[in-house]
Residue, then its C-alpha position, 0 to 999 in steps of 0.5 A: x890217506x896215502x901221500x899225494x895220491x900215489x898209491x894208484x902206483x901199486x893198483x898193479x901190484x896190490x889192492x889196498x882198499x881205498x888207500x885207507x890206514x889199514x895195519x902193515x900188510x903181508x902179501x906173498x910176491x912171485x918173481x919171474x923165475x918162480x922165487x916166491x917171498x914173504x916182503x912187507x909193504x909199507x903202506x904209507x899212511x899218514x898220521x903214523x906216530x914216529x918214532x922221536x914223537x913217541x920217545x919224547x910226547x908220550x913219556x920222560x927224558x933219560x933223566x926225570x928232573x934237573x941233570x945232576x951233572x949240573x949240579x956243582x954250578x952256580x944255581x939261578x932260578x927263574x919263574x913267571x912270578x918272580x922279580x928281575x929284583x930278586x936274587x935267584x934262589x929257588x926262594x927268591x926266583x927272577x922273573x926273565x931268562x934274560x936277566x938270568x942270562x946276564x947274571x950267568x955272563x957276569x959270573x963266567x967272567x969271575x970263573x964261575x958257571x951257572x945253571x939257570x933254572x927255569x920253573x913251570x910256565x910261560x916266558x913271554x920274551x926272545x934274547x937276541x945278542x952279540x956276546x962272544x964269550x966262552x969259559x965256564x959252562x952255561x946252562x939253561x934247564x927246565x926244572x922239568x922237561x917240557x913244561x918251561x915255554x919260552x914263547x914268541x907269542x903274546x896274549x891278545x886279549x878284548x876282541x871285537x867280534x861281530x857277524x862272525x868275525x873279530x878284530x884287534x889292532x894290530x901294531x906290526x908293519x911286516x908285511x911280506x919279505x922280500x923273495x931273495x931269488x926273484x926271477x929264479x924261483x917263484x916264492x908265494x906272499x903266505x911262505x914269506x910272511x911271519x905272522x901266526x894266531x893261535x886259539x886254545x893250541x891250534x894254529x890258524x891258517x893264514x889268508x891274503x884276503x877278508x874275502x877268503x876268510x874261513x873258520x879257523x882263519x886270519x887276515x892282517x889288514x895292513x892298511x888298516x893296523x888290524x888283525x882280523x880272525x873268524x873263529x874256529x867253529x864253536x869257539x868265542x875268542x874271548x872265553x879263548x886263549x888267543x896267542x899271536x906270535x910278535x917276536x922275532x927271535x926266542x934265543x939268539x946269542x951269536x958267540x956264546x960257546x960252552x953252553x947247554x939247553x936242556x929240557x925247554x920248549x921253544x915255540x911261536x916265534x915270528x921268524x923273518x923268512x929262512x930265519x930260526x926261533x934259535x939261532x946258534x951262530x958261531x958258538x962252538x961246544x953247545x950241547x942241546x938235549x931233552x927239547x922242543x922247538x915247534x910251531x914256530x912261523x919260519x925255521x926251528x933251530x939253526x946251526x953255526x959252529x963247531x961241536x954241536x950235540x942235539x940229542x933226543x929233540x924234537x923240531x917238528x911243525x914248524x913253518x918253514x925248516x925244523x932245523x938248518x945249518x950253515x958252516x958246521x963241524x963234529x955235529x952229532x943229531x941223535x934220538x932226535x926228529x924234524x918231522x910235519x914242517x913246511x906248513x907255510x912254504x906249502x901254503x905259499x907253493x914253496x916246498x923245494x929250492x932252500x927248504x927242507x931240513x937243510x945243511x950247508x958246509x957240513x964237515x964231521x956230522x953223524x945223523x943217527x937215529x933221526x926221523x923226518x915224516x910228513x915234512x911238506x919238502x925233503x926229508x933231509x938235505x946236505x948241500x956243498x961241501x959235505x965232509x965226513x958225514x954219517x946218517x944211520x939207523x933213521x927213518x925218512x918217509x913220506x916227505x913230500x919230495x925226496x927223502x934224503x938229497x945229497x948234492x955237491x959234496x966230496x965225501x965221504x959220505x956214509x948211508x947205512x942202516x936207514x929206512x927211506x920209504x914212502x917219500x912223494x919223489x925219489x928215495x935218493x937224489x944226488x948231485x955231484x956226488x963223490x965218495x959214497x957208501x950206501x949199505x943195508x938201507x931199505x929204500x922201499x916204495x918211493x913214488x917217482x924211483x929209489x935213487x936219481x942221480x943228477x946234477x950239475x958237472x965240475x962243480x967248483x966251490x971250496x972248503x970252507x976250513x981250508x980253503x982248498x978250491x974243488x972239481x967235482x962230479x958224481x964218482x966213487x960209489x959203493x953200493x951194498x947189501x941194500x933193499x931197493x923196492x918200486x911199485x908200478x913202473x917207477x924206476x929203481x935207478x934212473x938218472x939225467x947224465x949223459x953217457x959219457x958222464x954215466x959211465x965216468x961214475x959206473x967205472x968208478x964205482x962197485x954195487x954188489x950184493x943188492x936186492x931190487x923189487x920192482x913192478x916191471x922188468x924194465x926198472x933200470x934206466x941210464x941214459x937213453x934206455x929201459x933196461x932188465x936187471x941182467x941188461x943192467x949188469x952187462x951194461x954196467x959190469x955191476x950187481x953180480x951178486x945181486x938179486x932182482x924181482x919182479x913183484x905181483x900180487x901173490x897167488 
């Protein structure tokens, strides 16, 4: 089904029976002036397998097996058999990640550096740490990528079960967290709990009631310390596999720099509200390649620090953010994907305000062929004092609110080469914007426009590395040689400055070289008006060397 029912917009345009999945179709537009053109509609049909998804779910990592170069580190082994007694050789293999971790510490202090070898299975633990250590390299690697799980979740075994419904105690007071921005914004009860049940792989919905429960369902009776499921249809809870998610953290080692993750799965963490299964925090020189952290109940991955690599890693699925940033410098995130998170914050009505794959303080970050599908929130947001960053070659479609929001940040900002479809608002969102490049992008088929610019006006806030106290507002834009496409009467450019505001950024700014499609001939709209394209250029003085369509259906 198309995204939020909006495929009604191209009723006008093209028929595309019952906004079903059907193949990318090809249809012939004819323009005003008699142009004619072959252009792809994207039909935005949910389920389509994304490109990081396929990269990593369906096959291997760039290298089959432990990296070899690791291979001149100190080796410790670990497996679900083994003994926190043992030595760590492959023969002799500890049994946690956490004594693992703590041999590794030791031998960094006498200058050596470890790779800890994870085995095959399920590590049933979470390291949360203060440890400020850097020097020689630590590494934890899976023996083979994707099948070493550390897990948040424990096995809930001996159910009682009667008229449908079973029960288990349930040892954990949570509760609710508290909403931080009470009287701001609204946060329902569902998007700021953590717990989570899992049956054979699939995760059950959460209710507030036994009165709602349904199959495929779960309540946690707190007055009463129980946990109470009614199955999925056909199942039995205990010829199931029943994981309920009891820890907070799955890794978290604030301070500890030059350290790698590679190949590992991290999932079912029971997250506090805006907290992450993995939390890296003030660690500088961390590189995490080759991973997943997915299905956990609130963030995926956070970042605090400096050189930070994330390369081919996948942070979908989770309840809230597949990953979050605060205060971060020289980032690469490449090859990689946050796609289908959010799950929680839908179900409790929050999908905008703090949510949504979102970086603050971000200085020197490329993002470089990322993809963010099906996420119920942004796809991707940058969010004050935003220095130097590049996002490039990506795919960011069918979110349920804007595709990429870029707000309060002094640039440079570079957008180039990405596809920026099929988002349930607008393609583009920005407040308070300066020094921005936007080239070769396709921003096609967003529901309520391709770019709005909005936002606050002298905006004040400091660099959180120099310190440097900053004025900003929306000013010294490139826009070129980009696809702008809108069906129905969605707008190509609108915003909600007042003139004098408007024209502070056009006289500031250059669009050349642009190609627009829209349903109607009014598309663009700055303040207070409906504009034509040739009304545009002579409003404006820009896009003298752009081109503009009306789109409708072929004949």
């Amino acid at each position: 089904m198309c995204r939020l029912g909006w495929c009604f917009a191209l009723a006008c345009v093209v028929l595309i029976a019952a906004c079903g999945p059907v193949a990318p179709l090809l249809d012939r537009w004819a323009g005003p002036d008699g142009e004619s053109e072959q252009i792809r509609l994207l039909t935005c049909q949910a389920g389509e397998p994304s490109r990081a998804a396929l990269v990593l779910n369906t096959g291997r990592s760039t290298i089959d097996g432990p990296s070899p170069q690791y291979a001149h580190l100190l080796q410790v082994h670990v497996s679900p058999d083994g003994s926190d007694s043992n030595v760590g050789s492959s023969d002799a293999p500890l049994r946690t990640l956490r004594a693992a971790v703590d041999r590794a510490l030791v031998s960094r202090q006498t200058g050596a550096g470890t790779r800890i070898n994870l085995h095959n299975g399920v590590y049933r633990e979470g390291i949360d740490r203060f440890i400020d250590s850097s020097g020689q390299l630590i590494v934890i690697e899976a023996v083979n990528v994707g099948e070493a799980i550390v897990s948040g979740a424990d096995v809930f075994a001996d159910w009682t079960c009667s008229n449908g419904l079973c029960e288990h105690h349930w040892p954990h007071g949570w509760g609710a967290d508290q909403n931080p921005w009470e009287g701001t914004v609204r946060i329902g009860e569902l998007a700021r709990r953590r717990e989570m049940v899992v049956v054979d792989g699939v995760n059950l919905a959460q209710v507030l009631s036994r009165g709602a429960l349904e199959p495929g369902a779960f309540y946690v009776d707190q007055a009463s310390s129980r946990l109470i499921v009614r199955p999925p249809s056909g199942s039995s809870l205990n010829d199931s596999l029943v994981e309920v998610a009891v820890r907070r953290h799955l890794l978290r080692m604030q301070g500890l720099s030059d350290f790698v993750i590679r190949g590992v799965r991290f999932q079912h963490a029971a997250s506090a509200f805006r907290r992450a299964a993995v939390e890296i925090v003030d660690q500088n020189d961390v590189t995490i390649e080759d991973s997943w952290f997915e299905w956990n109940g609130q963030v995926g991955l956070a970042l605090k620090g400096f050189r930070l690599n994330i390369r081919n890693t996948v942070m979908n699925n989770n309840g809230a953010s597949g990953i979050g940033g605060f205060q971060v410098g020289d980032v690469l995130l490449e090859e990689s994907e946050t796609s289908f998170n959010n799950w929680r914050g839908l179900r409790g009505g929050f999908t905008g305000w703090d949510v949504g794959n979102k970086i603050f303080a971000a200085h020197r970050v490329i993002v470089r062929r990322h993809t963010a599908m099906h996420n119920e929130s942004r796809g991707l947001w940058f969010d004050i004092d935003i220095v130097d960053v590049v996002v490039e070659d990506s795919v960011l479609s069918d979110n349920r609110l804007d595709g990429l929001f870029l707000e309060k940040a002094q640039g440079p900002i570079v957008v180039r080469d990405n596809t920026i479809s099929c988002n349930g608002e607008s393609g583009i969102l920005t407040s308070a914007l300066n020094d921005f490049l936007l080239e070769r992008n396709r921003v096609e088929f967003n529901a309520t426009g391709a770019v709005k610019i909005s936002g606050s006006f002298d905006v004040r806030f400091s660099d959180f590395e120099t310190g440097e106290r900053l004025l900003l507002n929306n000013s010294e834009w490139t826009w070129r040689d980009n696809v702008f496409s809108v069906a129905g009467r969605a707008p190509l450019v609108t915003t909600t400055h007042g003139e004098s505001r408007w024209r502070q950024l056009i006289a500031t700014s250059n669009f050349e070289g642009n190609r627009y499609l829209a349903g109607t001939a009014e598309a663009f709209r700055p303040p207070g008006e409906r504009l034509t394209f040739s009304q545009w250029q002579r409003s404006t003085g820009q896009d003298r060397r752009s081109r503009f369509t009306v789109i409708a259906p072929g004949r």
